[in-house]
N, C-alpha and C positions, 0 to 999 in steps of 0.2 A: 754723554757727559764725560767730563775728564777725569782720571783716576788720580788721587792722591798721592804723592811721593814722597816718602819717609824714608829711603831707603838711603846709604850710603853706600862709598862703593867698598868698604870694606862687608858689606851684607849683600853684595851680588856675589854669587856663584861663578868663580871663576877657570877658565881653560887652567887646565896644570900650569902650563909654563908663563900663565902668569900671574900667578903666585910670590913670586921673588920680584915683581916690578914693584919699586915702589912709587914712581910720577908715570903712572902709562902714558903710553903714547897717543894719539889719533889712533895708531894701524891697531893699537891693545883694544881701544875700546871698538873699534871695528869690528875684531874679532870676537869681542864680547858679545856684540849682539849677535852674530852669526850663530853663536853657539847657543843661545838663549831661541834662536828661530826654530834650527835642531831639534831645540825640545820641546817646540811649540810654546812657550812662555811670553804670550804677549805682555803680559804686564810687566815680565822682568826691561823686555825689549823698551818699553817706555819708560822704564824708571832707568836705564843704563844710558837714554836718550837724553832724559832731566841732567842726569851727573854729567855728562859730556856737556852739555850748553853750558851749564853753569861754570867748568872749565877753561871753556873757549876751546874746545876740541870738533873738528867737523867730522862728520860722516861724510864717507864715499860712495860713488855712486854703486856698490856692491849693497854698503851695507844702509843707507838711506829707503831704496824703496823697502827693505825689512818692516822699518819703521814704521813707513805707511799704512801698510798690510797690517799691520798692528794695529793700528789707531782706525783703519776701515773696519777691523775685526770684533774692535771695542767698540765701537760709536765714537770714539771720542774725534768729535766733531772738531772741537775749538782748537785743540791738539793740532792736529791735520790742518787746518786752514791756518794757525801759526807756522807750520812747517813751510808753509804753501809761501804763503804773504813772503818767509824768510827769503825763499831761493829763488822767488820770483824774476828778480831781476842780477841772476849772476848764471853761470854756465852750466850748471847741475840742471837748470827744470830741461835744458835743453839731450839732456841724455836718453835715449830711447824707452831705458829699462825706468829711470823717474820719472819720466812723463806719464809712464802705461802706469806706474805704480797711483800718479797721483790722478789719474784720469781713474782710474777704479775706484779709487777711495772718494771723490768730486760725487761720482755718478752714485756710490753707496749712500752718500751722504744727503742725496738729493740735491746735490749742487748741478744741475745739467746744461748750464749757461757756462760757467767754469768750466767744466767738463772740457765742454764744446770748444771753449776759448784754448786752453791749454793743446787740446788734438789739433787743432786748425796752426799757433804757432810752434807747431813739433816742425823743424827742417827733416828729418828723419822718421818715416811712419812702417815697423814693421808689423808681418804679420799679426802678432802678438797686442800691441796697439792698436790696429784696426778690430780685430778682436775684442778688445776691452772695450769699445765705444758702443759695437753694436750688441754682443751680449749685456753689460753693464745697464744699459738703457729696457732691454727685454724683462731682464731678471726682477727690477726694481717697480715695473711698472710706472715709468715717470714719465710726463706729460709734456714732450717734444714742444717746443715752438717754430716757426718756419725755418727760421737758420739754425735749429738742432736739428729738422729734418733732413737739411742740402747737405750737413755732414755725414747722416747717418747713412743715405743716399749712397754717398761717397763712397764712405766705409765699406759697404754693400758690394759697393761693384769693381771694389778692390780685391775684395774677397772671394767674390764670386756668391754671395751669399742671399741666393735667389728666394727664398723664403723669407728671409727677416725684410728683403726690401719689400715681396709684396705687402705684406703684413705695414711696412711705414707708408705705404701707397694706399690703402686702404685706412687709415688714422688720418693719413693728410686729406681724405673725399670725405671723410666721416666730419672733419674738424674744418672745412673749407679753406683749407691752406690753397690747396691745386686752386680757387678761384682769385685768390688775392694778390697771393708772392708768383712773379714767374721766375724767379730764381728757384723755387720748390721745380716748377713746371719743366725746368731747363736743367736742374738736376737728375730728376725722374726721369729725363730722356735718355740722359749719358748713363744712369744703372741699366735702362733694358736695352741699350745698344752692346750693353757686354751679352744679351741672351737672344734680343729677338727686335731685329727692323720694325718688325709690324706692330710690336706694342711703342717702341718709341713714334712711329710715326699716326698712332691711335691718340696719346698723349699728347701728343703736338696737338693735334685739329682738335682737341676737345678744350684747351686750354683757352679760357673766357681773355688772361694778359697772357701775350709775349711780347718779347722784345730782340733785337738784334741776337743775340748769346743766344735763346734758345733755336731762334732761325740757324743760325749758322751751327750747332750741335747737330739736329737733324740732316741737315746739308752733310755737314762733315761725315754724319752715318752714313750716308748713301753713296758718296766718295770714296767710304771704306771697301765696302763692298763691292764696289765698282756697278753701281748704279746711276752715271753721271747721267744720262737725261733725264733722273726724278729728280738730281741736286740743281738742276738746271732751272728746272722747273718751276723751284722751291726759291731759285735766286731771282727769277723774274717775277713769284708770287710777293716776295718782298720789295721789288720796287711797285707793284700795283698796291701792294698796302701801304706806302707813306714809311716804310721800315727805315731811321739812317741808316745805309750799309758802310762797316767801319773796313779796317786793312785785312778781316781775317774774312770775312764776307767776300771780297776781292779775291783771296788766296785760293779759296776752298770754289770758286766759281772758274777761277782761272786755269784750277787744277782739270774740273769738271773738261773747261773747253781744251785744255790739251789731249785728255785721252776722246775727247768725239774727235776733233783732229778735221775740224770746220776754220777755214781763215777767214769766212766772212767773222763768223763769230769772233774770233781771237782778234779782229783791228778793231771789232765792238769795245770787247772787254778793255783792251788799250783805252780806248778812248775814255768807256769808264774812269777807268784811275786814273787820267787827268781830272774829269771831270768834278769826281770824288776826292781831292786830293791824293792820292793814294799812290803820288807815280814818282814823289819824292821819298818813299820806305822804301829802302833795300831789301827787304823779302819780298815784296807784291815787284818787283823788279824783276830780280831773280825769277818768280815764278811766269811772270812774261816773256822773259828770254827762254826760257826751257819751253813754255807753251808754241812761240813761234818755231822752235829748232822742233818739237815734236808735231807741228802743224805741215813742215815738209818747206821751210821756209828760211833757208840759213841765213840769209844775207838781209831779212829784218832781226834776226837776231841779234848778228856783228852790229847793225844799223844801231839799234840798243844800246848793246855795249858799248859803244862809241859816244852816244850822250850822255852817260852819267859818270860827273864829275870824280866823286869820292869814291872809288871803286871798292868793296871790301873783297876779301882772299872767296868767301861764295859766289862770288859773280862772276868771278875769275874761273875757280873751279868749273859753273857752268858751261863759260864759252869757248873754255880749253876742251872741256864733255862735247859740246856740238861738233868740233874742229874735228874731234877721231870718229862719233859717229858716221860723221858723212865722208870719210876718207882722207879728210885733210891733216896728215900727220905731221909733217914738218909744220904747215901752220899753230898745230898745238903745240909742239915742243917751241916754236920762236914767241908764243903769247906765254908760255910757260918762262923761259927768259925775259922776258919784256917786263912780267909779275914781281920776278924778283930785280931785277934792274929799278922799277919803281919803289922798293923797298918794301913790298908787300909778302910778309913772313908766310912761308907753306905753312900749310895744317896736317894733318893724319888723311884726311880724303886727297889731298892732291898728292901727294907721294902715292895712293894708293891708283889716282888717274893715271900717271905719268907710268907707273910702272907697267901700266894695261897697253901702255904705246911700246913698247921697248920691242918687242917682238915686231911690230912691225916696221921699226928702221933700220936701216942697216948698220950704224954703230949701236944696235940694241945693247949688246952688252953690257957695250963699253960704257953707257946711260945707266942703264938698272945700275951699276956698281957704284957711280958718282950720284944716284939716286937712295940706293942702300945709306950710302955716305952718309949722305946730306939727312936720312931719318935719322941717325946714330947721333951725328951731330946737335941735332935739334930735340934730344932728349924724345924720341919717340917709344915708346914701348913697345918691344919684338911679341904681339899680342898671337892671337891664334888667326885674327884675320892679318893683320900684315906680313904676318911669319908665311901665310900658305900664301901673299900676294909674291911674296919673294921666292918662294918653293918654286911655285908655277913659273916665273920668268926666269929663273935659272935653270931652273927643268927644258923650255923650252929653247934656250939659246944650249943644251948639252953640256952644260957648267956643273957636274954634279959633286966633285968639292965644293963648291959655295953652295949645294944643294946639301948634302950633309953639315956642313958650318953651322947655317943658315936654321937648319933643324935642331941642331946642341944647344942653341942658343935662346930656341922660342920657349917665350913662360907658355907652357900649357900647348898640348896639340891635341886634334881631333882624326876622325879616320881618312879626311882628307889630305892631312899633313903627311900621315903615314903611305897612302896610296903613292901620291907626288913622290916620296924621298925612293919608294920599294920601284915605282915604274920608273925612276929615273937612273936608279941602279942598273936596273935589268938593261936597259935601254945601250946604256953606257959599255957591256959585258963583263956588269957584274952580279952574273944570276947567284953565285954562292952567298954573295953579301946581301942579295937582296931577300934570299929567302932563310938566312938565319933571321934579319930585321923584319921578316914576315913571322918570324917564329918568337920575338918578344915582341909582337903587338897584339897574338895570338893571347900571350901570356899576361897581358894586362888586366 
C-alpha cells in the first residue's frame, strides 16, 4: 500500500547548506533524498518524492533508483508502478543503475512479466542486473513462465551461476516448460555450454520440440570446442529431420567444414547456400571464401571473390588474409589499393592485416608509416592491440624511435608492449635505456 503524504517541504529534514534555499533546485532535492537514504528514511525518501512531482522537479538517475528501493522496501506497489508507467518511455528506464532498481522492485512486487520485460529491453546488462533478475526471482519464490525462464537462463549463464540454473532446470521438468517451449529448450542449452557439452548435448536429445535455434546452438557448442565432426553431424541430422536451415545453420556448418579441411565437402556446403538461398548474405560468403582458402584452395576463393557484386570492407579483409597466407604479398597490398580505389573505407582489422605484411616487403617501412598514417587519420584508437601491432612492425624494420613514439602514445599497454619497446632498445644498442625501462615496468 501507498503511504500517506502530509508532509511539506518545510518539514523534511534538511542537508545544512540547504537551509538558506528558498526555490530548490532538482540537484537540492536530489540531494535531499540521498541524504534521507543515509538514514535509512524510506518514508521521508517518498514523501521528498511527492513534493518534487508536485513541483515539476525530476530526479536523477543517482537519486531515482533511491526511490525505488523505497517504495520495493515499503510495498508500496502502486507508487513504484507510477514511477514505472512515468519513465517508461523517456531515457532514464534505460540507465543500468534504474533498470536493476526497477527490476528489483517489479520482482519484490511480484510483477515478474515486467520484471522480465524491463531486463530483456535494458541495452546495457551489468553484473549487478544480472544479479537482480536471478536472486530477486529465488528470494521471492515467484512462479516463472516459459519466457521468464529463457531469461533467467540467460542471466545464469552470464553469471556463471551454475546452481540457480539447475535449480530453473529442474522447475521448468517439474512444470513441463522443457516439453512445450523450445525456446526454454534452446536456452538450457546456451546456460550448460558455459559448464559442460555433455549436459547441453543431453538437453538437446531429450527435448520432445526443436527447431532450427536450438539445432544451431548445439552445433555452435561443438564448433566451440572444436568438435567439428559432431557439428557436422548434427548439420546433416537436421537435414534428415525436415529442419529449415537458415544463414547461421550455413555459417556454423561452413565453419565446421573449414577446420576438417575436406573440398569435397566445402563445394557441398557452396552448393548448399545456393540452394538455400544463403549465398546472397555477405557473412555465409565471407565464411565460404575463408572455408575454401583454409581448404588449401586459393583460386576458388579469388573465384568467389570475383562474383560478388556489393563487396563489403569483411570480404575484402578476407581475400587480402588469403593473399599473405599463401605468400602472395604484393598481391595483397594491390587488392588493398584496388579496396580503397573502389571507395571502400578500411576498418581497425585491415590496418591491423596490412601492417602484418610490411615486414615482408621491401618498402615495409615505408608502408607501415603511411599505414600508421592512414589509422591516425581515420580516427582509429592507439588501443593495446594496435599499439603492440605497431610496436612489433617497427621493432622489426629497427625503427625504434617510432618504436618508443609509438609506445607514449598507446592508451593502456600490457607486458607484450613493454617486452617489444625493452628488446627493441637492446636490439638497437641501447641496453642502459632498456633496462632502466625494465626497471619502471618492474615498478608497476
Amino acid at each position: 500500500m501507498d503511504i500517506p503524504v502530509t508532509v511539506s517541504f518545510q518539514n523534511i529534514p534538511l542537508p545544512p547548506q540547504q537551509f538558506q534555499t528558498k526555490d530548490p533546485t532538482p540537484k537540492d532535492w536530489n540531494l535531499i533524498i540521498k541524504q534521507h537514504a543515509k538514514l535509512k528514511n524510506d518514508h521521508a525518501i517518498l514523501s521528498t518524492y511527492t513534493h518534487m512531482e508536485s513541483l515539476g522537479a525530476a530526479p536523477d538517475n543517482s537519486s531515482l533508483p533511491l526511490v525505488l528501493k523505497a517504495c520495493a522496501r515499503l510495498s508500496a506497489v502502486e507508487r513504484g508502478k507510477r514511477i514505472h508507467s512515468r519513465i517508461r518511455n523517456s531515457g532514464l528506464v534505460k540507465d543500468v543503475r534504474i533498470g536493476t532498481a526497477l527490476v528489483d522492485f517489479l520482482l519484490q512486487s511480484g510483477l515478474i512479466d515486467d520484471a522480465v520485460k524491463v531486463f530483456d529491453e535494458m541495452s546495457v546488462k551489468d553484473l549487478v542486473l544480472w544479479n537482480a533478475l536471478i536472486h530477486g526471482c529465488r528470494m521471492k519464490g515467484l512462479k516463472p513462465n516459459s519466457r521468464s525462464v529463457v531469461a533467467l537462463l540467460s542471466a545464469c549463464r552470464e553469471v556463471s551461476e551454475l546452481r540457480s540454473g539447475l535449480e530453473i532446470h529442474a522447475y521448468g521438468l517439474r512444470n513441463g516448460l522443457l516439453d512445450l517451449d523450445a525456446h526454454v529448450g534452446t536456452a538450457l542449452i546456451g546456460f550448460y555450454l558455459r559448464f559442460d557439452i555433455r549436459m547441453s548435448r543431453l538437453t538437446f536429445d531429450s527435448m520432445l520440440v526443436r527447431n532450427v535455434v536450438s539445432s544451431n546452438a548445439i552445433m555452435t557448442g561443438y564448433v566451440d570446442i572444436g568438435e567439428y565432426s559432431m557439428a557436422l553431424e548434427l548439420f546433416v541430422q537436421m537435414l534428415v529431420d525436415g529442419i529449415k536451415l537458415d544463414s547461421v545453420s550455413m555459417l556454423v556448418g561452413i565453419q565446421a567444414c573449414s577446420k576438417i579441411g575436406s573440398m569435397e565437402l566445402a563445394k557441398q556446403f557452396h552448393q548448399m547456400a545456393v540452394k538455400f538461398s544463403c549465398s546472397n548474405d555477405l557473412f555465409v560468403v565471407n565464411a565460404l571464401l575463408n572455408m575454401y582458402s583454409e581448404c588449401g584452395c586459393l583460386e576458388l576463393a579469388r573465384a568467389l571473390f570475383e562474383t560478388v557484386p556489393n563487396r563489403d570492407v569483411a570480404l575484402w579483409n578476407s581475400m587480402i588474409c588469403a593473399y599473405i597466407e599463401y605468400g602472395f604479398y604484393e598481391e595483397a597490398m594491390s587488392l588493398f589499393l584496388k579496396m580503397r580505389t573502389e571507395g571502400i573505407m578500411e576498418e581497425e582489422r585491415t590496418i591491423y592485416i596490412m601492417l602484418s605484411l610490411c615486414e615482408e616487403l621491401s618498402e615495409g617501412l615505408r608502408e607501415g608509416k603511411s599505414l600508421h598514417a592512414l589509422a591516425r587519420k581515420s580516427g582509429v584508437e592507439m588501443d593495446v592491440s594496435l599499439g603492440n601491432t605497431l610496436l612489433s612492425m617497427y621493432a622489426e624494420c629497427n625503427c625504434v624511435e617510432s618504436v618508443q613514439k609509438v609506445f607514449a602514445e598507446m592508451k593502456g599497454s600490457d607486458v607484450i608492449s613493454w617486452n617489444i619497446l625493452i628488446r627493441a632498445l637492446a636490439c638497437n644498442g641501447l641496453s642502459d635505456e632498456a633496462w632502466k625501462i625494465f626497471g619502471v615496468m618492474r615498478g608497476i
